[in-house]
N, C-alpha and C positions, 0 to 999 in steps of 0.2 A: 772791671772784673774783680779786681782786688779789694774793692769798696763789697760789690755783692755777695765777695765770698764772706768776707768778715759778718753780714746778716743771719749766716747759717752756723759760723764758726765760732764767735761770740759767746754763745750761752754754753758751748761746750768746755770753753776753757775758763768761763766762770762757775762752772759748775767745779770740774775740778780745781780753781783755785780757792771756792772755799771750803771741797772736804778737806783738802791741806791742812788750812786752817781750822777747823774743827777737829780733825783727828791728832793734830799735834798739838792743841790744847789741854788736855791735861796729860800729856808726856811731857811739854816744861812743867806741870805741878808735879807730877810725879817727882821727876828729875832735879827739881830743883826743894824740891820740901824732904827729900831723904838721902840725896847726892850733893847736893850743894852747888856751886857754881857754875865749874867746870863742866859735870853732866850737863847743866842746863844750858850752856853756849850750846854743845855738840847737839845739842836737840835744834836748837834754833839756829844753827849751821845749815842742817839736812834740809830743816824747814824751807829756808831758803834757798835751797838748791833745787826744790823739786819747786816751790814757788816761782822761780827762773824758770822750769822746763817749761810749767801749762803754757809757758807762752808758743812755745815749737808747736803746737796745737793751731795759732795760727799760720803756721809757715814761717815764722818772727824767727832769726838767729840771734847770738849774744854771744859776743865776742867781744874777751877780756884781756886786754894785751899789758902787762907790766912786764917791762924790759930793765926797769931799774932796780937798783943793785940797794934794795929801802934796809936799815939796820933793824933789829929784833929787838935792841937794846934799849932802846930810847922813844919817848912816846912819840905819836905823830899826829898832827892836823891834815885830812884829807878833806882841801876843800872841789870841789865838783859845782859844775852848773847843772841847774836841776830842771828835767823835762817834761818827766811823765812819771806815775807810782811804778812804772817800769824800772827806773832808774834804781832801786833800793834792794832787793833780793839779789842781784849781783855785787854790791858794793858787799854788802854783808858776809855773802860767801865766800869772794876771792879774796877778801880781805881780812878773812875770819882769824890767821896767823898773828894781824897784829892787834887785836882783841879793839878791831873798830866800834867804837858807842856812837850814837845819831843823837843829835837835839830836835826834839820833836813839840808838836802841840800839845800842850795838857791834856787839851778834849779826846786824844786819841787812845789816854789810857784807860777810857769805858767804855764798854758794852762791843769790842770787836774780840772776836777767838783768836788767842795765839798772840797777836799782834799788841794789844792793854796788857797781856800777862806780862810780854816779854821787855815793854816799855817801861812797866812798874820795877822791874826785875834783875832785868839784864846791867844796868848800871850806868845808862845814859842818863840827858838832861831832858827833863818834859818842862817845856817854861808855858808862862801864861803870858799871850804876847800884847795884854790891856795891862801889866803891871809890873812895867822895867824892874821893878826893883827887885822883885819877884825872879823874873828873868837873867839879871847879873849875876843875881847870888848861887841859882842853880848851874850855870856856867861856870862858877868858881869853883864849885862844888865838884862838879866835875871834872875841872883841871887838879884841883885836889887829888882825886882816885884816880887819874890816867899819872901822874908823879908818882904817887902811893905802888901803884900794882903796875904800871909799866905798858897801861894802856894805851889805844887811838881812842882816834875820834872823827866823825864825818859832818862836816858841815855844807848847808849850801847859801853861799855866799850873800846869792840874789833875794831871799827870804821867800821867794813865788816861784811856782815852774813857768818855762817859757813857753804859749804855746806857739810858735812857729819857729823854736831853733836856738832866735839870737840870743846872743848871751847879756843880759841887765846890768847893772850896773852892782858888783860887788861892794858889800856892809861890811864894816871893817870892826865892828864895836863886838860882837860873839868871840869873835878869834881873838880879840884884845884882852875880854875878861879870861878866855882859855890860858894864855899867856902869861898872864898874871899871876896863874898858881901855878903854871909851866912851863916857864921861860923854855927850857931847854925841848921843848915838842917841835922835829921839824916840818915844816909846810912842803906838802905835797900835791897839786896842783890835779886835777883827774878832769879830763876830757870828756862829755857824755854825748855822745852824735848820733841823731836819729830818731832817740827816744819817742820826741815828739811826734812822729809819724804815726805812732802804734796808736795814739789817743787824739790822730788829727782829723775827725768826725765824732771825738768824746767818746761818750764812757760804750755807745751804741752807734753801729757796730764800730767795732777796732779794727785797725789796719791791718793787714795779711800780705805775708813774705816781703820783710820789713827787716833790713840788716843793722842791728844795732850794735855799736861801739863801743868800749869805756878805753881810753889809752890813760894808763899813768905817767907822767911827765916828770920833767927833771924836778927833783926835790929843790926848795928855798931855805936855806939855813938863816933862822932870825936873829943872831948875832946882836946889833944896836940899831938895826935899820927901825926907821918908824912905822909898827903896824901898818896902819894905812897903805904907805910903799908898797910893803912884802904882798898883802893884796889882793892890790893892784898890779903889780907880776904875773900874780898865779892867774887872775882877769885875765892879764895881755895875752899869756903861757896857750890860756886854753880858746879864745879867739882867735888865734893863728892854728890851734893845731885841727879845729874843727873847718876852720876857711881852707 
């Protein structure tokens, strides 16, 4: 039943997730070519909040539980295991206080509304994932600006989404270069449970009344422990909290 409804339900919530996206395209131009930064976050804030709801169209919940007690002060690595393109409009928005940037694929800064603006823009890392070298330096670059302005950052560890769940084996080498220009960022570990569900028949149809998760976990202070370690923690952190 839930498989059949998503054949009817489907085009309705893609319809409305991409006037979203097209209508808030040029309110980040606006926003960000005569307001400057700050306008342009709170645009692509809302963005994503109303990107979160189209999903309630299928019957889909999102529920965002941080219980911990994260500082304002000091930057932070949020790394999460990654599921589905579900998984990203609620990182963004519940975490929009501690000015979260994503490392993304290059390819993704053309030709989509809203989305190529705000990845050109917004002040994350778009790396090119055929040219390490390419790769390290926009990740420093970006540990750079989250020191500089006091920013995050969301990583996801596995470098693929999972499609049934488990959680891959976390890369230790992205958070290594972040490090590097930002020693003092701490790791915050984010639980994603469910996701997968919503996109477990792909992109047609999508799954319907689908309770999705994100639990933020106890933070890891990177102190001298070796990358790699710290992790592999936040791995262990979020495979116990999803089992």
């Amino acid at each position: 039943m839930k498989k059949l409804l998503g054949y009817f339900l489907t085009p309705l919530t893609a319809i409305a997730f991409s006037l979203c996206l097209v209508i808030f395209h040029p309110l980040q131009w606006i926003a960000f070519r005569f307001f400057g930064y700050a306008a342009h976050k709170k645009v692509v804030d809302v963005l994503n909040l109303f990107l979160l709801r189209t999903f309630y169209i299928l019957g889909d919940t999102v529920t965002f539980i941080n219980e911990q007690n994260l500082p304002l002060d000091r930057p932070m690595i949020f790394l999460a295991n990654h599921q589905s393109l579900l998984d990203i409009p609620p990182l963004i928005y519940y975490l929009r206080k501690y000015h979260a940037k994503f490392i993304s694929k290059i390819e993704l800064t053309k030709n989509i509304p809203s989305i190529s603006y705000n990845l050109k823009h917004g002040g994350g890392a778009n790396i090119n994932r055929e040219d390490a070298r390419q790769s390290m330096t926009e990740l420093m670059k970006l540990g750079e600006r989250m020191k500089a302005n006091n920013w995050s950052a969301v990583i996801f560890p596995e470098g693929t989404r999972s499609k049934d769940g488990s959680v891959k084996t976390f890369h230790s080498a992205g958070v290594a270069a972040i490090l590097k220009k930002c020693p003092d960022a701490l790791l915050v570990p984010i639980a994603i449970n469910n996701a997968w569900k919503v996109m477990k028949y792909g992109y047609y149809p999508l799954n319907t009344f689908t309770a999705v998760t994100w639990t933020v976990l106890e933070p890891i202070e990177p102190g001298k422990t070796p990358v790699a370690e710290l992790v592999l923690e936040a791995e262990n952190r979020i495979k116990a909290a999803i089992a």
